[in-house]
Wavefront OBJ file of the C-alpha trace (Angstrom):
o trace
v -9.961 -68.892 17.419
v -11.839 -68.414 20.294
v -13.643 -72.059 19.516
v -10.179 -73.664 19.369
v -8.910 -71.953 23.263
v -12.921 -73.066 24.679
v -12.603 -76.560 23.783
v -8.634 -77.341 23.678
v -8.285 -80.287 25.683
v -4.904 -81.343 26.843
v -6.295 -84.226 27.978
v -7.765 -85.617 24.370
v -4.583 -85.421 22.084
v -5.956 -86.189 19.049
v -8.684 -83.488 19.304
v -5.759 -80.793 19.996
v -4.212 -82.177 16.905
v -7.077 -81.360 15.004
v -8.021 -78.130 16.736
v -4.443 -76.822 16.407
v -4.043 -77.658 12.565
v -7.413 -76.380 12.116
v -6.034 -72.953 13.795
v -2.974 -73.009 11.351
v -5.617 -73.186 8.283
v -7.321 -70.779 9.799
v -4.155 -68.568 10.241
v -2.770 -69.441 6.668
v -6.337 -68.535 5.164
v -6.550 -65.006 7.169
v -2.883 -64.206 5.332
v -3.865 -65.255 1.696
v -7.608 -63.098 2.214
v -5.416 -60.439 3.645
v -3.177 -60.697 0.815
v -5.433 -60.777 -1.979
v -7.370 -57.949 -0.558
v -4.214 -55.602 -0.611
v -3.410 -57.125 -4.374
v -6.966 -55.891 -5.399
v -7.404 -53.191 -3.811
v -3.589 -51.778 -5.378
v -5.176 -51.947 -8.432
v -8.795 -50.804 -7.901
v -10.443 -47.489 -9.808
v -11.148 -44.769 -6.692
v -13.666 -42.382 -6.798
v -14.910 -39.798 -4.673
v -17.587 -37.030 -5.117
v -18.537 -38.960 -8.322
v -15.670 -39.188 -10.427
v -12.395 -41.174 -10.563
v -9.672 -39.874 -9.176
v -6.060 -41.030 -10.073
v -4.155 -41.325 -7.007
v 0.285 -41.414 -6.465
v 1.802 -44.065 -4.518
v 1.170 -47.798 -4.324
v 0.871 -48.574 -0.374
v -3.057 -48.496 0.410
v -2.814 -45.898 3.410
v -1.021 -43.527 1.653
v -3.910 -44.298 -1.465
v -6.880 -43.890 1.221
v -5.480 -40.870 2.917
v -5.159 -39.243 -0.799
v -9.020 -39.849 -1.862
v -9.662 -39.041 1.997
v -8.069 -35.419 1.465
v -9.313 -35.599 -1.898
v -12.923 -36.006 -0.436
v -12.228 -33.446 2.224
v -11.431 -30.622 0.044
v -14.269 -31.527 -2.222
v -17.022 -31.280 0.062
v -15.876 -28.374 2.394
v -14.543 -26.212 -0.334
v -14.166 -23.149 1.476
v -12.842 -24.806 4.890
v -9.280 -23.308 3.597
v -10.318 -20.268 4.763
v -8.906 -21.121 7.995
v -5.230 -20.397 7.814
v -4.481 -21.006 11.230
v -6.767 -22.558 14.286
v -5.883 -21.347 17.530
v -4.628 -23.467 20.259
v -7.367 -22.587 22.694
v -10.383 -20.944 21.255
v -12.191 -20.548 24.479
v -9.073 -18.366 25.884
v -8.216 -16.662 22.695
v -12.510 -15.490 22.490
v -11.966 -14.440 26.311
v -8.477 -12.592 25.218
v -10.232 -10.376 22.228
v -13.394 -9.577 24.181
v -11.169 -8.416 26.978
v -9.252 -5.960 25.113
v -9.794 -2.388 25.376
v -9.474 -2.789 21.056
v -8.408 -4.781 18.796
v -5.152 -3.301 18.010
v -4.196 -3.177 21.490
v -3.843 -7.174 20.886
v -1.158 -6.453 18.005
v -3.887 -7.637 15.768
v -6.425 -6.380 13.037
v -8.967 -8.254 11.112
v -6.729 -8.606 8.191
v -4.239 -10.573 9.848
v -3.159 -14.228 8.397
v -3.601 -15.349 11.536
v -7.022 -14.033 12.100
v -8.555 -15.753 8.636
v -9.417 -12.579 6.918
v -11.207 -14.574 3.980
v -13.327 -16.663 6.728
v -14.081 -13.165 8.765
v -15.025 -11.676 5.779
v -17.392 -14.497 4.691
v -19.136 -14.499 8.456
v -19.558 -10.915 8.443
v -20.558 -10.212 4.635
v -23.464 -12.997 5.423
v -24.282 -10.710 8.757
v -24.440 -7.920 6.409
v -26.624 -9.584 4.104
v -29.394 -11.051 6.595
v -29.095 -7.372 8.712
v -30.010 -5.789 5.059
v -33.137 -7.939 4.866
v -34.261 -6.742 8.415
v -33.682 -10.169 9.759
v -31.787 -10.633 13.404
v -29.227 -13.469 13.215
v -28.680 -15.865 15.947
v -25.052 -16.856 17.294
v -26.723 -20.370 16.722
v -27.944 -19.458 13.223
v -23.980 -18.576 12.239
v -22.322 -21.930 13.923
v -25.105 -23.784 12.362
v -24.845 -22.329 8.264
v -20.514 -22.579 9.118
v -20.225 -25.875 10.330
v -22.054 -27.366 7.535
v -21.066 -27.879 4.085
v -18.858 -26.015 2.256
v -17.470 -24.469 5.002
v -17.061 -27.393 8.070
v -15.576 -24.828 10.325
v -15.082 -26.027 14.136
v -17.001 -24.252 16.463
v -14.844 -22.630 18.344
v -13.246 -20.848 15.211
v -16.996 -19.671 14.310
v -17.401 -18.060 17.830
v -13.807 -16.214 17.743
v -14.568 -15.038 14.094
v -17.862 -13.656 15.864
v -15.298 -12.378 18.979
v -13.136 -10.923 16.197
v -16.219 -8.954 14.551
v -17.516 -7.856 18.053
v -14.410 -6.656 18.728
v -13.364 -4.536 15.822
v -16.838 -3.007 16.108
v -18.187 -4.620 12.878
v -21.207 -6.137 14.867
v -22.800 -6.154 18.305
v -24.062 -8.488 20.305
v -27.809 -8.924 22.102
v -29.512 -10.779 25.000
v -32.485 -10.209 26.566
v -32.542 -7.328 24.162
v -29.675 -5.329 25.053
v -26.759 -4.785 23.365
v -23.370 -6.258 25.433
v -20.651 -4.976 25.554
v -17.990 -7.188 24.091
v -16.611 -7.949 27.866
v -20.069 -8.797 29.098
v -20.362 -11.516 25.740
v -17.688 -13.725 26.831
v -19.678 -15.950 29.423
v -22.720 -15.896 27.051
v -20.570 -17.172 23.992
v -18.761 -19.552 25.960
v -21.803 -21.129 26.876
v -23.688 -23.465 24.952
v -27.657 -22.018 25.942
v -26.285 -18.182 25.974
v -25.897 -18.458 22.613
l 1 2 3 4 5 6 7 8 9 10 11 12 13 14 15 16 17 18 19 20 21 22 23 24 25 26 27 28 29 30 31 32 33 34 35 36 37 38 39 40 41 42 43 44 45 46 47 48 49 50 51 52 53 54 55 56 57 58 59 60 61 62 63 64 65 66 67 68 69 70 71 72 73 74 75 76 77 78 79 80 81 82 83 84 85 86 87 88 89 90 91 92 93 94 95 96 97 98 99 100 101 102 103 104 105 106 107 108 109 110 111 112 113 114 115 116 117 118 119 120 121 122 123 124 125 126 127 128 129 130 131 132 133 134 135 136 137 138 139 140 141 142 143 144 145 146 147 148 149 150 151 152 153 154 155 156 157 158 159 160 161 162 163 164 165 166 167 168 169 170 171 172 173 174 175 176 177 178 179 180 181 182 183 184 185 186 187 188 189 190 191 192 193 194
């Protein structure tokens, strides 16, 4: 195509001729590819995660986005923990910190709203690594969540950790001393407070 515009010559007819049918075989041979792809590709086996998976409809978007979800809920099997994502993380971590307690926000850590499975999976791991004597890192937590099988966003794992600080499950250090959950907000929030 881009050949054919370079070197079209109004000029020389008899090279346009040839250039321009050349560009309709090209053009006819880009729709019978095109087709033949979508013809084998109707009928091809699928698999994901190492087996076959038998997918509903015909049309090859709806048969991708199938084996995509499919894939999706195969690798990050517990990433339906998150019921609901919030809008705006940052403000909703800033909002929970703030308040003078949790319920004061209408909320409690059993909520639908507030992913009780996915708050209960951050903090029983807290529990675990504080029974072994170990300190965990803010950086420790977004790394294990945002990995495989969870593939949380980041700004869910920080308000889950906003959520815990706030109902009193956990605290919060830097530099050694225990924040209050208004003084964690900035150091949450940003990337090398963490």
């Amino acid at each position: 195509h881009h050949y054919i515009r370079l070197n079209s010559d109004d000029s020389q007819p008899d090279v346009a001729r040839i250039l321009a049918e050349r560009a309709r075989e090209n053009q006819q041979r880009k729709q019978r590819v095109s087709a033949l792809l979508e013809e084998m590709l109707e009928i091809a086996p699928v698999y994901a995660c190492g087996q076959k998976i038998e997918l509903k409809g015909k049309q090859i978007t709806a048969k991708m986005n199938d084996a995509c979800q499919y894939l999706l809920e195969n690798t990050f099997t517990k990433l339906s923990y998150l019921n609901a994502l919030s809008a705006n993380s940052s403000r909703e971590i800033s909002a929970v910190l703030s308040a003078d307690d949790i319920g004061q926000m209408g909320m409690s850590l059993g909520d639908e709203l507030d992913n009780p499975q996915a708050i209960g999976e951050v903090d029983q791991y807290i529990n675990l690594r504080s029974g072994q004597d170990e300190r965990t890192l803010v950086a420790d937590l977004l790394e294990r969540f945002s990995k495989r099988p969870y593939g949380w966003p980041e700004g869910e794992i920080i308000l889950i950790i906003a959520r815990l600080t706030a109902a009193g499950k956990i605290s919060l250090q830097k530099a050694g001393g225990t924040l209050q959950p208004r003084d964690a907000i900035e150091p949450l929030q940003n990337t090398r407070g963490r």
